[in-house]
N, C-alpha and C positions, 0 to 999 in steps of 0.2 A: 159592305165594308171594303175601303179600297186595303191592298197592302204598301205594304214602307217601301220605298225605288232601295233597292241592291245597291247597297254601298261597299267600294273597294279600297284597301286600305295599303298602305304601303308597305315592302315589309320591316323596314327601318319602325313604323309603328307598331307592327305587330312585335318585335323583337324587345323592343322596350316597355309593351303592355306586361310579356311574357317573364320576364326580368322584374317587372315590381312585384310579379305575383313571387315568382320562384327567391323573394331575397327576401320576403314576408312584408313586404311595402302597402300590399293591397292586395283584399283580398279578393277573387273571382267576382265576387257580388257587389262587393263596393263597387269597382271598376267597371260591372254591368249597369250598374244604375247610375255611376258619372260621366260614364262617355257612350251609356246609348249603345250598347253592345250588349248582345244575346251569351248567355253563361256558356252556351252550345259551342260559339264559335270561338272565345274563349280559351276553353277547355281544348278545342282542336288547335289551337296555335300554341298551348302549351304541349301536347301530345305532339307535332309534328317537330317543334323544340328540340324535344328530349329527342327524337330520333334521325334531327339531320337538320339542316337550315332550312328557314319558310319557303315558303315560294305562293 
């Protein structure tokens, strides 16, 4: 089983995933399953959000 190549995201994307989650737009799982993102990392760009800007 090969795995998926590491994809790196911007943080202007990440900041606007994080925003439709936190304004109730979309929720972790919808967003995992329309743009191909793990709820994991997700959940980490919402958690480093809340405690300071991405990187």
């Amino acid at each position: 089983m090969k795995k998926k190549p590491r994809r790196v995201y911007s943080e202007s994307f990440k900041i606007n995933k994080v925003q439709m989650y936190e304004t109730g737009r979309m929720s972790i799982s919808a967003m995992s399953k329309l743009y191909d993102i793990s709820e994991t990392a997700l959940y980490k760009w919402v958690d480093k959000y809340r405690s300071g800007p991405l990187q």
